[in-house]
C-alpha positions in Angstrom: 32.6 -2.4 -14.0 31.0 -4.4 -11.7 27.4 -4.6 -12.0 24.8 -5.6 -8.8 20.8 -5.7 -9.5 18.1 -5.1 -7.0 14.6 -6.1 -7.2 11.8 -3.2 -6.5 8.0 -3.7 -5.3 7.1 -0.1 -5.5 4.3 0.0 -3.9 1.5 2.3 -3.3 2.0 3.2 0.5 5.2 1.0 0.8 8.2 -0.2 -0.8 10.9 -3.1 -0.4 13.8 -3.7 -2.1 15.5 -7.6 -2.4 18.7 -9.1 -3.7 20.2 -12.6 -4.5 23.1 -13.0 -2.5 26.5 -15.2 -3.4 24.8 -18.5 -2.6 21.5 -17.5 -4.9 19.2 -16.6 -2.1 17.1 -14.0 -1.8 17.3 -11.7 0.4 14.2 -8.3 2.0 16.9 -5.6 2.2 16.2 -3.5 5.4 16.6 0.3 5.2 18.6 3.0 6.9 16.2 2.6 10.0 16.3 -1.0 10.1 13.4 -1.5 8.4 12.1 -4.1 6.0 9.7 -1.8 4.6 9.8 1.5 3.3 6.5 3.9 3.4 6.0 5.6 0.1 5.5 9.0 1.2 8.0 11.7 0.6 8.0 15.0 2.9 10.0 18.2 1.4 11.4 20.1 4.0 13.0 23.3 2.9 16.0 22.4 0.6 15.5 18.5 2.3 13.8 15.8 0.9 12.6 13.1 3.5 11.1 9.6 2.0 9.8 7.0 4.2 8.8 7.1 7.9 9.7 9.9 9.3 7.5 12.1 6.3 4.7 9.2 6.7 4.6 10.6 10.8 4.6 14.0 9.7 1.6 13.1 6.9 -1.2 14.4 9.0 0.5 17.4 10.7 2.1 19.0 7.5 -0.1 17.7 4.6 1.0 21.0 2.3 4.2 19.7 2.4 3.5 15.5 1.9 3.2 13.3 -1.5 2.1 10.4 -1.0 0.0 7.9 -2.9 1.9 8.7 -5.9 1.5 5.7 -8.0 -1.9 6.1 -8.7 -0.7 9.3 -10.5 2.0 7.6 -12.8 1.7 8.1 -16.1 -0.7 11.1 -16.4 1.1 14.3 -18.3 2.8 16.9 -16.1 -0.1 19.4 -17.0 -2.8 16.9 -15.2 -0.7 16.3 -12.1 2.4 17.9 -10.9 3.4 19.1 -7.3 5.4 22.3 -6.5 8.1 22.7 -3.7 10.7 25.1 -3.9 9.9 26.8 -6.9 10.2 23.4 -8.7 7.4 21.4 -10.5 7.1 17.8 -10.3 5.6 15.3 -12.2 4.7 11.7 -11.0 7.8 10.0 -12.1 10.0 12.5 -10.4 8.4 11.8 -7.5 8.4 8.7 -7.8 12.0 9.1 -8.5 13.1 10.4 -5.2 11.3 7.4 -3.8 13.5 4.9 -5.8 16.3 6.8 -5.3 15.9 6.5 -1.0 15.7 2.4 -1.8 18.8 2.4 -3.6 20.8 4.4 -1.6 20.1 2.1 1.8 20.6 -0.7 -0.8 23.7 0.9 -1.7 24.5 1.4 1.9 23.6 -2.0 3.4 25.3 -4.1 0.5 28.3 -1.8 1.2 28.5 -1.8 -2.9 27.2 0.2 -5.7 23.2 -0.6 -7.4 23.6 -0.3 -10.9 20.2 -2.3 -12.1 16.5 -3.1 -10.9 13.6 -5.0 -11.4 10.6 -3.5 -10.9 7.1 -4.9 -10.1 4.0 -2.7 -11.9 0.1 -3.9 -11.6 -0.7 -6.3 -14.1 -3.2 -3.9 -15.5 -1.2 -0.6 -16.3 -0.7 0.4 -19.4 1.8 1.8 -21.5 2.2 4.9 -20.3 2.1 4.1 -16.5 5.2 1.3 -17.6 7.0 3.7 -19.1 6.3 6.1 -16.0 7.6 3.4 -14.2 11.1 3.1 -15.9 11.6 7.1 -16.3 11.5 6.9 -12.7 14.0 4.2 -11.9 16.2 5.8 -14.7 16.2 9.0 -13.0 17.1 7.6 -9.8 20.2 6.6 -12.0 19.4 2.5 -12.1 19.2 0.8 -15.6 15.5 -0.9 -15.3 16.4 -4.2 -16.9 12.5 -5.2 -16.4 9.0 -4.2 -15.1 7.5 -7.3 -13.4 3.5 -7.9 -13.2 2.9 -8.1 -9.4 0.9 -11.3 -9.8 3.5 -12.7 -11.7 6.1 -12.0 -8.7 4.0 -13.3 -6.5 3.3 -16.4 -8.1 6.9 -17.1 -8.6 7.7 -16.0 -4.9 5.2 -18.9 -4.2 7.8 -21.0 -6.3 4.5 -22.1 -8.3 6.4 -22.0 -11.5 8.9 -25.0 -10.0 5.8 -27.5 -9.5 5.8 -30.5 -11.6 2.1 -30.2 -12.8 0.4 -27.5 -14.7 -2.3 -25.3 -12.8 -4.5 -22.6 -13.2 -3.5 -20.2 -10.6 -5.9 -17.1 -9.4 -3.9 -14.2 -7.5 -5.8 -11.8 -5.4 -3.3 -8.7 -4.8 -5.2 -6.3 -2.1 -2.3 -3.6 -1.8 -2.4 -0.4 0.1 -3.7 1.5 -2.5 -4.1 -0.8 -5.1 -6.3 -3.7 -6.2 -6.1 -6.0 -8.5 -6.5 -9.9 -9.6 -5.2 -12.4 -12.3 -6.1 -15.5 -13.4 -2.8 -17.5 -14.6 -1.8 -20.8 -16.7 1.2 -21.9 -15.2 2.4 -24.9 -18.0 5.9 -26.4 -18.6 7.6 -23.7 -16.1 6.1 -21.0 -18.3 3.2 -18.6 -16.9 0.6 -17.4 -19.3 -1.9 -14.4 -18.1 -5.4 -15.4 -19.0 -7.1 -12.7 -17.5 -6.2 -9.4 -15.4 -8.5 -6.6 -13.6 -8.3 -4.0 -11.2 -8.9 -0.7 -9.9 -5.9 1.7 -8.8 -7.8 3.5 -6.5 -8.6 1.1 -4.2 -6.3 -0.5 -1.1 -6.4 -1.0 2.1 -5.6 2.6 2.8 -9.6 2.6 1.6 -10.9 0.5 4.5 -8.2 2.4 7.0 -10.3 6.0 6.3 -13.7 4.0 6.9 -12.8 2.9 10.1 -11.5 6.5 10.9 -14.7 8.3 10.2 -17.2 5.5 11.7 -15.1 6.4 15.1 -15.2 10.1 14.5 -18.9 9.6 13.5 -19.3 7.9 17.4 -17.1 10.3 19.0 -18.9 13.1 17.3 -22.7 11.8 18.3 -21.5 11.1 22.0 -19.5 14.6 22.6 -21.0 16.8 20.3 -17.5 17.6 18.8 -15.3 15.7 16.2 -11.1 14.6 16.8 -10.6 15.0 13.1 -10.4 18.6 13.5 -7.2 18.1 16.2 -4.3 16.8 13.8 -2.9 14.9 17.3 -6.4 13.5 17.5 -6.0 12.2 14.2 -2.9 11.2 14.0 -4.2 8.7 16.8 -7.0 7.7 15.4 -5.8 6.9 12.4 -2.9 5.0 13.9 -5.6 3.1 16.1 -7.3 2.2 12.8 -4.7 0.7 11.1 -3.9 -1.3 14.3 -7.2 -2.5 14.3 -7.1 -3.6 11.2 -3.8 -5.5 11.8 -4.6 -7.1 14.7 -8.2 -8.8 13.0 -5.5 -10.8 11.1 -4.9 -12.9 14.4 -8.0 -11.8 16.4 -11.7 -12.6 16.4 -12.7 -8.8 17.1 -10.9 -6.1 18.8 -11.8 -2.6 19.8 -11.0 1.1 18.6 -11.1 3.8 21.7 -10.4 7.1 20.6 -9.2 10.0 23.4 -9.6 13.6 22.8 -10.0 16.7 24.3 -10.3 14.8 28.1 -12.9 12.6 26.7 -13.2 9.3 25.6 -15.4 6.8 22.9 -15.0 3.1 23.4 -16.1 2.6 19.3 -17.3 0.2 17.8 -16.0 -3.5 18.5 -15.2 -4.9 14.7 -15.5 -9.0 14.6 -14.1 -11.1 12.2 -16.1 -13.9 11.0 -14.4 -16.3 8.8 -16.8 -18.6 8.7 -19.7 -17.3 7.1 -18.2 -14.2 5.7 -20.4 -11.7 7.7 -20.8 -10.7 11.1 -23.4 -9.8 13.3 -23.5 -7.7 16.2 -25.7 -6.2 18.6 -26.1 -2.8 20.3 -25.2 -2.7 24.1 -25.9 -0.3 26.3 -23.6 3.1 27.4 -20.5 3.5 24.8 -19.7 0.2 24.8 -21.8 -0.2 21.9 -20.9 -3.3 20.0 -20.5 -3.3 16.1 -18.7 -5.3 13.8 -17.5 -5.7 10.5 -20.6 -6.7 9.1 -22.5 -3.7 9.9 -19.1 -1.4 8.8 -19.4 -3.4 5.7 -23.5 -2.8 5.4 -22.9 1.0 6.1 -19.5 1.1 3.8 -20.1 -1.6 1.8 -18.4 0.4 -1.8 -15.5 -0.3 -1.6 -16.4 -4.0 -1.1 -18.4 -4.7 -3.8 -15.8 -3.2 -5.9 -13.6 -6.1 -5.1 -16.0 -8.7 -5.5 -17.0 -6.8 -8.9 -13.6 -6.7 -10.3 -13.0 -10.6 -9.0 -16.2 -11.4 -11.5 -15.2 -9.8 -14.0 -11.4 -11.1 -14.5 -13.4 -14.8 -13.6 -15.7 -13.7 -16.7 
């Protein structure tokens, strides 16, 4: 029997699956919709089970029927967290499961062969039973896990920093979507040594995402007396605005959020991006074009924040 292997980042809020082709190149595999990137949510639907985009759209209008975020549960025992659809109970690695088993199908499908093994990339930090979680769950799916990967490592050698011809000390900074964490690596001979790893599972960029949502609300909310969180359209948008935002200060200097509901309007806050000093500085203006910026988000939300800088020191420690 012919054997083919995939590689797995399963990811917090999204996944993506690679192979080496004939000619020992890697390659992103796209899924059924075309797309490099798979969300990690998973919408039950009656007797249907729905993973990626279309359950990620449908995350805000039918929560009771959405998992998502389902790494940060792997594992814990059925009895601390479970789900129930259908009359059945899940556990994290099931769910998790039906994830993996969406990526190797449209693997399966765009390789036009069958997936028999995986890799898998886990946070440096998770212990035993969150590995072992992590290969229930690609067993299940019915791969044979041939090994869990620590995400700094995979980055590092993604870098090709393994193939330089001097030895470094390598720090990697891994902000995920729902998970954080840094290591500090020896990279000597071709051979990478973890010195030092930290991190927090409940923390990602999902984080920042919600922060920007509610400051908007907040404004909406103190202009128009009434809040768009409570519309699940209004929501949907906002929180679609917000991650935009967020995206687009990768390229921009600042860029603004404005937020429609009910036949009004909130021009929010306009969020800057200072590179150079770390931390902006904005004033108020006059009428609802009142200008913010990161720096003052980060003064008013500043947790989440400090727990990366925290978490930094203490792997650097």
């Amino acid at each position: 029997m012919t054997r083919k292997a995939i590689g797995i980042d399963l990811g917090t809020t999204f996944c993506a699956v690679a192979h080496i082709d004939a000619y020992g190149k890697p390659h992103i595999i796209p899924n059924a919709e075309s797309e490099r990137i798979t969300p990690s949510v998973i919408l039950f639907d009656g007797a249907n089970v729905i993973v990626g985009t279309v359950a990620k759209n449908n995350a805000v209008a039918e929560p009771e029927r959405i998992v998502d975020f389902v790494k940060r549960e792997m594992g814990k025992p059925k009895k601390q967290f479970h789900r129930k659809f259908g009359g059945k109970v899940y556990s994290a690695e099931e769910l998790s499961a039906l994830i993996i088993k969406k990526l190797k199908a449209d693997a399966e499908k765009y390789l036009n062969e069958s997936v028999t093994d995986a890799v898998i990339t886990v946070p440096a930090y998770f212990n035993d039973a969150e590995r072992t979680a992590t290969v229930t769950a690609g067993q299940l799916a019915g791969l044979n896990v041939l090994q869990l990967i620590n995400e700094p490592t995979a980055a590092a050698l993604a870098y090709g920093l393994d193939k330089l011809d001097q030895d470094q000390t390598v720090f990697v900074f891994d902000l995920g979507g729902g998970t954080f964490d840094v290591t500090i690596m020896r990279i000597a001979d071709q051979k990478m040594e973890m010195i030092a790893t930290n991190g927090d599972h409940r923390l990602g960029g999902k984080d920042w995402d919600d922060v920007i949502v509610n400051r908007v609300a907040d404004e909406f909310n103190s202009l128009h007396g009434e809040t768009p969180l409570l519309d699940l359209q209004s929501y949907q948008d906002l929180q679609s605005r917000a991650l935009g935002a967020k995206l687009q200060l990768t390229s921009r200097k600042s860029t603004t959020v404005v937020q429609h509901h009910n036949g009004k309007s909130v021009k929010g806050r306009k969020m800057q991006n200072h590179r150079r000093d770390g931390h902006a500085r904005g004033k108020d203006g006059v009428g609802q074009d009142r200008q913010g910026s990161l720096g003052r988000w980060h003064d008013t939300h500043a947790d989440d924040s400090r727990d990366d800088f925290g978490i930094v020191r203490q792997a650097a420690d």
